[in-house]
C-alpha positions, 0 to 999 in steps of 0.5 A, spaced: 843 545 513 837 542 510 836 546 502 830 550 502 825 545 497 820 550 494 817 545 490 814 541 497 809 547 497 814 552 501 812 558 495 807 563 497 802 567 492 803 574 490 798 580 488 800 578 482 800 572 478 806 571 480 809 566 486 815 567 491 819 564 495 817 563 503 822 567 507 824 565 514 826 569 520 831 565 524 833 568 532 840 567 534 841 569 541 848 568 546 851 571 551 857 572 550 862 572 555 867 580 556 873 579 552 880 578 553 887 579 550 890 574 555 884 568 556 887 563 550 894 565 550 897 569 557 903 573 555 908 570 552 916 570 551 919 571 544 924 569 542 930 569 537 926 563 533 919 563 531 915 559 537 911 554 532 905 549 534 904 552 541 897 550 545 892 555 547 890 555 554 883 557 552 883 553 546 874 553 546 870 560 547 864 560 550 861 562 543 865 562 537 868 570 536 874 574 533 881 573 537 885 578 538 893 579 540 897 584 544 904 586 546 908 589 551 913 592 547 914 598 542 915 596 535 912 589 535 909 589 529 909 581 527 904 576 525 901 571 530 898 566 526 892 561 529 889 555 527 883 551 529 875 550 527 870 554 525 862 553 526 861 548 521 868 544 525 871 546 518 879 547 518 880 555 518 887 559 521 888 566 520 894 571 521 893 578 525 899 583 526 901 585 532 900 593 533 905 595 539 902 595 546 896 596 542 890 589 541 889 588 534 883 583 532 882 578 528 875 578 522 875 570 522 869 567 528 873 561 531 869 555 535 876 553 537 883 554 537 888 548 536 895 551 535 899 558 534 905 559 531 908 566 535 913 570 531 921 572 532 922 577 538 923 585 536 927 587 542 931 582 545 932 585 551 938 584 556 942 579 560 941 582 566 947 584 571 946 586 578 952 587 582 954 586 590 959 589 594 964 585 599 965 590 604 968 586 610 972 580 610 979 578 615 977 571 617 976 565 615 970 560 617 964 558 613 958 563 612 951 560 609 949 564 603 942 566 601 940 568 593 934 569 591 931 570 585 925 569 580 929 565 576 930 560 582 925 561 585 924 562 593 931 564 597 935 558 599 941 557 602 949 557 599 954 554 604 961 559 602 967 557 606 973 560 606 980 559 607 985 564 611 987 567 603 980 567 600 978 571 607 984 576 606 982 581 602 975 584 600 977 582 593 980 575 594 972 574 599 969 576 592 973 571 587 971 565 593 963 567 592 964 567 584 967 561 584 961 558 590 955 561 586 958 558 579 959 551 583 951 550 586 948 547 580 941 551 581 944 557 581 948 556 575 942 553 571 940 561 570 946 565 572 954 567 571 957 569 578 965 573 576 968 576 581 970 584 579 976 587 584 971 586 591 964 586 587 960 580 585 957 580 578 951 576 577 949 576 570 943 572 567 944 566 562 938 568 557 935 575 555 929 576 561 926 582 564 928 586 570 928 582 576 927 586 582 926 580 587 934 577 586 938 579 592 944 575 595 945 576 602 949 573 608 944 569 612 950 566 618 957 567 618 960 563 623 966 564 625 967 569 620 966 576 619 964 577 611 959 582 610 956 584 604 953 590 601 946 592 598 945 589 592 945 594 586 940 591 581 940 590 572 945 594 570 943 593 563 936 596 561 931 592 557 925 589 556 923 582 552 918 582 547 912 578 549 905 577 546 898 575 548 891 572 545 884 573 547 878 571 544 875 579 542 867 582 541 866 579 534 860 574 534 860 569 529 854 568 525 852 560 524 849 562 518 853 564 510 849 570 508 849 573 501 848 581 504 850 584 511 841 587 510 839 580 511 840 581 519 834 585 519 835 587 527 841 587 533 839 587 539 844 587 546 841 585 553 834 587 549 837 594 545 839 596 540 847 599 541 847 606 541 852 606 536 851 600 532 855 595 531 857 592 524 855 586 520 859 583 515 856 577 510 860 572 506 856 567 502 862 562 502 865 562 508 861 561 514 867 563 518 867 570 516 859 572 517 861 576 525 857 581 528 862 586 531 859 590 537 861 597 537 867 599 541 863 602 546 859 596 548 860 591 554 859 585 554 860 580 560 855 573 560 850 576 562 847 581 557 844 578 551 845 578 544 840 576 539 840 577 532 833 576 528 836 574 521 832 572 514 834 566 511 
């Protein structure tokens, strides 16, 4: 920004034998864009160690503006720490808290992110287990197998073959499945199969939410006769925690004001709010100069703001 010179003329008379210096109006006008918890970072698995150095999604804002985080899981209340720049290019970061399933907004205008560092996890969720029953099994022969997953993805095929022993008993059918299950690569990348007297336990490797896709079926039997129950989902309650971030409804002001009075008018798509919003000055740091509309007030790219400013 150029200094202001009153010696180059820019001094103006009074009514009295006194000079002042001339004032300037600035118009300031964006449309921002509607805000979000979820267009930088969408959400996003804790874990048991802090996740540091993660890129955003949506590293650049239409306009520079606050960030706001959310959470999917009571007791959340951990600090999501964000780096990047602020209207002048300036190095900033900022730590906002997360308030439960509630979004807490961050004061700071970025123009961009270039790295967050996520907290720990509160709620570790569970290993979930989920339970198939062998109903029927006398014969041996090589039955095809289906497991489906959101782990694995879509359903795919397992042979099983069994043995005149392995197709004896319902229970003897259950530890033959384990053991296939626990042998296919794909599976046993997410999953641990054990055999329980005739049920089938699938247990997942890592914390996860509940899964109500994974599903193991028989697909084709041959020339045996195995049949399996219904599939008796997460045994284990729990949800993991997870966080997001968006870009919120402060908007960045590209000017370092000495007093909040020195916008002398906010308009929203050519109004004034109904209840105003709030503006905050800082005369240091530009990044902390926001216009923060009121909770009541929308924006979607289409209305715009304007600001008329006194600099």
């Amino acid at each position: 920004m150029i200094p202001y010179k009153h010696y180059f003329g820019q001094r103006i008379t009074t009514d009295c034998d006194v000079a002042a210096d001339r004032a300037f109006l600035a118009h300031y006008s964006v449309k921002p864009a509607a805000a979000s918890t979820t267009d930088i970072l969408p959400f996003t698995k804790l874990s048991s160690a802090i996740q540091a150095g993660v890129l955003p999604a949506g590293a650049i804002p239409d306009v520079p503006r606050n960030v706001q985080v959310d959470a999917n899981n009571s007791g959340v209340k951990k600090d999501i720490k964000v780096y990047g720049t602020n209207f002048a290019g300036e190095a900033i970061d900022e730590t906002i808290k997360t308030n439960e399933t509630t979004a807490a907004a961050g004061t700071k205008a970025f123009a961009s992110i270039t790295k967050i560092d996520l907290p720990t996890e509160h709620n570790a969720g569970a290993k979930h287990k989920s339970t198939v029953a062998v109903t029927k099994s006398t014969t041996a022969g090589t039955s095809a197998l289906t497991f489906l997953s959101a782990a694995t993805g879509k359903g795919y095929d397992i042979p099983c073959v069994f043995d005149a022993t392995q197709a004896a008993s319902t229970s003897a059918a259950a530890t033959r499945i384990a053991a296939v299950l626990n042998a296919d690569a794909k599976f046993a990348a997410a999953y641990t199969a054990t055999a329980s007297t005739a049920n089938i336990i699938l247990e997942r490797k890592v914390n996860e939410n509940s899964d109500a896709t994974i599903n193991l079926t028989v697909k084709d039997n041959g020339d045996g006769d195995l049949v399996l129950g219904s599939i008796n989902r997460d045994t284990q309650a729990g949800k993991c925690d997870e966080v997001s971030i968006g870009w919120g409804s402060s908007i960045g002001i590209p000017y370092k004001l000495a007093a909040a009075e020195l916008v002398l008018l906010k308009l929203v798509d050519n109004a004034p709010e109904s209840t105003p919003g709030t503006i905050t000055a800082d005369a240091a740091d530009i990044e902390k100069n926001v216009y923060a509309l009121h909770a009541s007030t929308t924006i979607d790219g289409t209305k715009p703001i304007d600001l008329y400013i006194i600099v």
